[in-house]
C-alpha positions as CSV (number, residue, x, y, z in Angstrom):
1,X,33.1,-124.9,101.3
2,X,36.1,-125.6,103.0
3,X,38.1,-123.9,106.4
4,X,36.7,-120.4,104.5
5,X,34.5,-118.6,106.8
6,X,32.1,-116.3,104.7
7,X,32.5,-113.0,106.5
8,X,30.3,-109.5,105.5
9,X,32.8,-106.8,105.8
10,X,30.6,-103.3,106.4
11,X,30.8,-100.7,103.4
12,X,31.9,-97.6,104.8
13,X,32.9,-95.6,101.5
14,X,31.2,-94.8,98.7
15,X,32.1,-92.6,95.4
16,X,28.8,-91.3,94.0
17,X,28.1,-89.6,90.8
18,X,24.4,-89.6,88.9
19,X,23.2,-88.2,86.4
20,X,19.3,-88.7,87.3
21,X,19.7,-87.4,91.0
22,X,15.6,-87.8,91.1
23,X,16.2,-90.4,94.1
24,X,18.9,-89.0,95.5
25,X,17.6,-87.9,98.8
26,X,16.3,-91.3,99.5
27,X,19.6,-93.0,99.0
28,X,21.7,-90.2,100.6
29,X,18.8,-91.3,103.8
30,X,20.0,-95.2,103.5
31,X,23.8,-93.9,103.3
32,X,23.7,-91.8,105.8
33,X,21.4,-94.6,108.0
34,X,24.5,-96.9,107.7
35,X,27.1,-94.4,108.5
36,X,28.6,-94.4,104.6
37,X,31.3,-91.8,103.9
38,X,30.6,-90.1,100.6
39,X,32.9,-89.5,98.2
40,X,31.7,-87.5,95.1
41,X,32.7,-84.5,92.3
42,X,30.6,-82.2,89.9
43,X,26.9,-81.9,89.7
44,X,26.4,-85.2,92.6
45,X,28.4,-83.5,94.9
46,X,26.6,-79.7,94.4
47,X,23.2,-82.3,94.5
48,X,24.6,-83.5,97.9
49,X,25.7,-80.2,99.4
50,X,22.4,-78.7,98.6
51,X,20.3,-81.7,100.4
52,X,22.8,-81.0,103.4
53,X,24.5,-84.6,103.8
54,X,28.5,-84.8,104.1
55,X,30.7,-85.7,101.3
56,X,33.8,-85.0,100.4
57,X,34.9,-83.8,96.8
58,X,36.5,-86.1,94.9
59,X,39.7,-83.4,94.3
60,X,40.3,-82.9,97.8
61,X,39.5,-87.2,98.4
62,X,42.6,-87.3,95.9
63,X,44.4,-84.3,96.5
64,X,44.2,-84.0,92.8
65,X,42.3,-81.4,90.8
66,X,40.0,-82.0,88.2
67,X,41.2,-81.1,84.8
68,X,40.4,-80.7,81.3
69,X,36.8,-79.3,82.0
70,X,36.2,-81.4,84.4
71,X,36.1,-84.8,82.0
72,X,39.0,-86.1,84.5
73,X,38.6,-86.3,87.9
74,X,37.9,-90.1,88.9
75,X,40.9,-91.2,86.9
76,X,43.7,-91.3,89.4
77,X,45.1,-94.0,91.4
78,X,44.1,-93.0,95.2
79,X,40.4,-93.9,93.4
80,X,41.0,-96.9,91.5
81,X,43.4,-98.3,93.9
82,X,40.7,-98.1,96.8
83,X,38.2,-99.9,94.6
84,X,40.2,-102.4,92.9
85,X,42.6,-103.5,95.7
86,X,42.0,-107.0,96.9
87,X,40.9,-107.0,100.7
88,X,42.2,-109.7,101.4
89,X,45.6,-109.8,99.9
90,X,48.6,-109.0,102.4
91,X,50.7,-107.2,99.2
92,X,47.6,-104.9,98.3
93,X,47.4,-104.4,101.8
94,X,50.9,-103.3,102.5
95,X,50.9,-101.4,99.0
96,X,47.4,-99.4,100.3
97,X,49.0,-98.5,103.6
98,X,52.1,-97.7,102.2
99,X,50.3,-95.1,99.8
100,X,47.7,-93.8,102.8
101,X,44.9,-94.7,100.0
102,X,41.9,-96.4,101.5
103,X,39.0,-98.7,100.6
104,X,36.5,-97.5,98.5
105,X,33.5,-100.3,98.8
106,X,30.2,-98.6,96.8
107,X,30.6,-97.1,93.1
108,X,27.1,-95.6,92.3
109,X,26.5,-94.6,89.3
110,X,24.0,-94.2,86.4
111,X,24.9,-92.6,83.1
112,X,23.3,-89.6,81.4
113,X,21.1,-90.1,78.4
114,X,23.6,-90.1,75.8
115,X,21.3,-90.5,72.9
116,X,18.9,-88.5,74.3
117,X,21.8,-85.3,75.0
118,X,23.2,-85.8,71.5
119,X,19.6,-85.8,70.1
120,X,18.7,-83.0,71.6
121,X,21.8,-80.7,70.6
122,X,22.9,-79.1,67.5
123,X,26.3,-78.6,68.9
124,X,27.7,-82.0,69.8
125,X,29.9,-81.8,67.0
126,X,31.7,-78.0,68.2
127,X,33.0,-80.3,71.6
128,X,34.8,-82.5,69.6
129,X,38.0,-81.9,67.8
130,X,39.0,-83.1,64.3
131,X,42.3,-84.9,64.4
């Protein structure tokens, strides 16, 4: 394997957003265990707030408000940046510090049921517009 030491760097950020929030308490235990900041927007973060753990909303994580309905609020480069950046790369580094952005090191996420929503609405069509 080389000079390469194999080092376990702690996660200490998270972004969270669920759609089945059935097991939420029991993972918000394990975060909260390890001393994970939460980072989080919409129904996760109400879910969150209500089971009275800390977490920050994604719009004030970004200083960046949530727009069009709420469809965009993980989009923005504070977010990606923290999650995509290369740890280990002295540019990304700089480029992070430079920008006062920091690491993001869990995405959780599960999706909602889309066949089951659309199934189960007559109105799916009135959200979308014709073009």
């Amino acid at each position: 394997m080389g000079n390469k030491k194999n080092i376990i760097k702690k996660i200490r950020t998270a972004l969270i957003s669920v759609s089945d929030k059935s097991n939420l308490n029991n993972l918000l235990k394990a975060l909260k265990k390890n001393k994970i900041k939460l980072i989080s927007s919409g129904g996760t973060y109400k879910a969150i707030k209500k089971l009275k753990f800390s977490c920050i909303e994604v719009s004030d994580f970004s200083e960046s408000p949530e727009v069009l309905d709420g469809r965009v609020k993980t989009l923005h480069p504070k977010i990606h940046a923290g999650i995509l950046n290369k740890r280990n790369n002295k540019s990304h580094l700089k480029e992070m510090k430079n920008n006062n952005f920091e690491n993001i090191d869990l995405v959780i996420v599960n999706f909602y049921p889309f066949e089951k929503t659309i199934n189960s609405t007559q109105n799916h069509k009135k959200n979308y517009r014709k073009y």
